[in-house]
VMD Tcl script that draws the C-alpha trace (Angstrom):
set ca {
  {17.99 26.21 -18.88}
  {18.57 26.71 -15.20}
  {18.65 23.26 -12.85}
  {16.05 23.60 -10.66}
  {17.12 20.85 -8.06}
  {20.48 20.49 -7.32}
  {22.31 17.12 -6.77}
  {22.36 16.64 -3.18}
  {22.14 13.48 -1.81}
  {18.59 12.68 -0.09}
  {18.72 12.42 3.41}
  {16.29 12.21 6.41}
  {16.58 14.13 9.22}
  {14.87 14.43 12.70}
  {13.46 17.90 12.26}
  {11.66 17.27 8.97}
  {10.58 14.16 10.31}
  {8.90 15.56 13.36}
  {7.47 18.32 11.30}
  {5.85 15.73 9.05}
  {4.51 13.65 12.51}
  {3.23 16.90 14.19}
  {1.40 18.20 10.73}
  {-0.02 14.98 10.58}
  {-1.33 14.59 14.10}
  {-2.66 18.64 13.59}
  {-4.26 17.34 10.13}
  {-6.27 13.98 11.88}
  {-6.77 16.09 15.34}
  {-8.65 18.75 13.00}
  {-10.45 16.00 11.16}
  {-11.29 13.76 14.44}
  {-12.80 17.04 15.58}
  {-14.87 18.39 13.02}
  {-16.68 15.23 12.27}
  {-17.41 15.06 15.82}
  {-19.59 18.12 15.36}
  {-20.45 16.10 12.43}
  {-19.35 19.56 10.06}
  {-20.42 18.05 6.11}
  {-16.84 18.85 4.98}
  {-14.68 18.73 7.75}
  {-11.85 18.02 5.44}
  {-11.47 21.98 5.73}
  {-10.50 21.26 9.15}
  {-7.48 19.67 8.41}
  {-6.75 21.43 5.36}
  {-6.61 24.61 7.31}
  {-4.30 22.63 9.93}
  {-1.80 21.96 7.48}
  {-1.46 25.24 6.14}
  {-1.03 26.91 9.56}
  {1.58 24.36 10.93}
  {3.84 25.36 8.17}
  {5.04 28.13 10.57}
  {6.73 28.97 13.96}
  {4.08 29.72 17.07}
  {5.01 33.54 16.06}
  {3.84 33.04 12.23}
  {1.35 30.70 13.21}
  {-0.24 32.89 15.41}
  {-0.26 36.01 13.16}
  {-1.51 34.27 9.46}
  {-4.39 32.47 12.12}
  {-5.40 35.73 12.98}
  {-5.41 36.99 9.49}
  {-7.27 33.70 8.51}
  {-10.05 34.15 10.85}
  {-10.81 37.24 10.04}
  {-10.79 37.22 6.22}
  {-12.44 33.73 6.82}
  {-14.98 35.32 8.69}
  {-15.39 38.24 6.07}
  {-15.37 35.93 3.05}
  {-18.09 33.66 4.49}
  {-20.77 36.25 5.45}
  {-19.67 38.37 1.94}
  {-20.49 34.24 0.52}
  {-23.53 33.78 2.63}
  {-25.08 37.54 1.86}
  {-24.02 37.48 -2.52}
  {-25.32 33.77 -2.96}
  {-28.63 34.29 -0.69}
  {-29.44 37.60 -2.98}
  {-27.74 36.63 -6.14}
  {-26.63 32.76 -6.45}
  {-24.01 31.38 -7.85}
  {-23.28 34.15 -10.56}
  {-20.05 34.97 -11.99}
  {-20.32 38.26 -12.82}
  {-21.68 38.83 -8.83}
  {-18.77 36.69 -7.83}
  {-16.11 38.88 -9.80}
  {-17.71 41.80 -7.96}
  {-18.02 40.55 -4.73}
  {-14.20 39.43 -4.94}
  {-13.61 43.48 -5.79}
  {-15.71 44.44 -2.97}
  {-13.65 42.50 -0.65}
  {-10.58 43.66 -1.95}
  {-11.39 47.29 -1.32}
  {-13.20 46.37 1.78}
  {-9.55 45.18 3.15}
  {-7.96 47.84 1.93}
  {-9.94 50.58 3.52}
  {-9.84 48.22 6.72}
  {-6.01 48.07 6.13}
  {-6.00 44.72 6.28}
  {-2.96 42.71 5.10}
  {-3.59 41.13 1.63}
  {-3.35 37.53 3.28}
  {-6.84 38.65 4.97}
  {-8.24 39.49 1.32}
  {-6.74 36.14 0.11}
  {-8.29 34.41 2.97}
  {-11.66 36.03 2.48}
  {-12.07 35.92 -1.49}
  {-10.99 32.01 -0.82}
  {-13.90 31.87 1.45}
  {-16.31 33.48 -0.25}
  {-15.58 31.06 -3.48}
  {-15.72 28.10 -1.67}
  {-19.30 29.83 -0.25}
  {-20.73 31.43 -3.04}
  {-19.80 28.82 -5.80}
  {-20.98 25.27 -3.44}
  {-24.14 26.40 -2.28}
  {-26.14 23.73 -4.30}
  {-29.47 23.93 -3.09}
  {-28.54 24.13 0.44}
  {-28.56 27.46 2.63}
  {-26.10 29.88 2.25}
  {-26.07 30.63 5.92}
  {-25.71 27.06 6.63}
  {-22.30 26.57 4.27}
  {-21.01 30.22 5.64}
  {-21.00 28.92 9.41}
  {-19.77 25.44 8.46}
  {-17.23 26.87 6.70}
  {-16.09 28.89 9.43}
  {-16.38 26.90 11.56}
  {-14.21 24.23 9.72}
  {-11.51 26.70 9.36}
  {-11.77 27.56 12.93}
  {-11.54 24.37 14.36}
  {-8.19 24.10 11.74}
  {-6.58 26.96 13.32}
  {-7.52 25.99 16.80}
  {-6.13 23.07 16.63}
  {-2.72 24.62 15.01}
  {-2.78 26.63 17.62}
  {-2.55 24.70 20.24}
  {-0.81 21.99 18.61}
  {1.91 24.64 18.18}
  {1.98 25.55 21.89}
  {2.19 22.19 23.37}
  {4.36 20.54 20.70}
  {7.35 22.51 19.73}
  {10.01 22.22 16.96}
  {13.93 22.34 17.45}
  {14.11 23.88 14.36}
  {12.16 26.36 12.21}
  {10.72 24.16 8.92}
  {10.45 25.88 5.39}
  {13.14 28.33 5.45}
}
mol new
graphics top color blue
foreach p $ca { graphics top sphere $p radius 0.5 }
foreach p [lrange $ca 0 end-1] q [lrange $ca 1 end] { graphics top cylinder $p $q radius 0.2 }
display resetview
């Protein structure tokens, strides 16, 4: 059986705790922010914050772009399925295909398709009652305001270090 963690003593250091302080400023900016537009699950926000402050401003700045635009595909693929077809699973399976070819023939890296068949779940699958539309653009714009504020937190706040390897 192969030790997974080796035995190194635990220490704290400045780097990982400024990454921690900046992700969690990024994670309550995002939040602060989406609830003032009073988005219904803003949480998104700063769920999408602390995925993109995992990076440098270089990384951050490309998976955000890939992010927005498979966000954007995934949530009007969401809207357009659930508005003709509802929540079905068999339409969901398909509509995940679609997008998958869809970013392929776009050329799209595969982070976009993983980005957009994430949206397009959390879309399709939580419509409950309410419009499709309506969850598409909150969801984007949830996600939006995450990487936004990664973004920028990135550019004004930077780290000595590169965290994560």
């Amino acid at each position: 059986m192969t030790q997974l963690v080796t035995a190194t003593p635990i220490r704290l250091d400045r780097d990982g705790v400024e990454h921690a302080a900046r992700t969690a400023t990024g994670a309550i900016l995002s939040l602060l922010v989406a609830r003032l537009f009073s988005l219904p699950e803003s949480y998104w926000a700063a769920v999408t914050t602390i995925m993109v402050l995992q990076s440098t401003l270089g990384a951050a700045l490309s998976v955000s772009a890939l992010r927005f635009i498979g966000t954007a595909m995934g949530a009007a693929a969401g809207a357009l399925v659930a508005a003709l077809f509802g929540p079905n699973a068999v339409v969901f399976g398909a509509a995940v295909f679609a997008l998958g070819v869809l970013s392929g023939a776009l050329r799209c890296d595969r982070s976009t398709f993983h980005f957009a068949g994430m949206t397009l779940a959390f879309v399709m699958l939580t419509v409950d009652g309410r419009s499709p539309w309506i969850v598409a653009v909150n969801r984007f714009l949830e996600v939006s305001i995450g990487i936004f504020v990664s973004l920028l937190l990135t550019a004004v706040w930077h780290e000595q270090a590169s965290v994560g390897g």
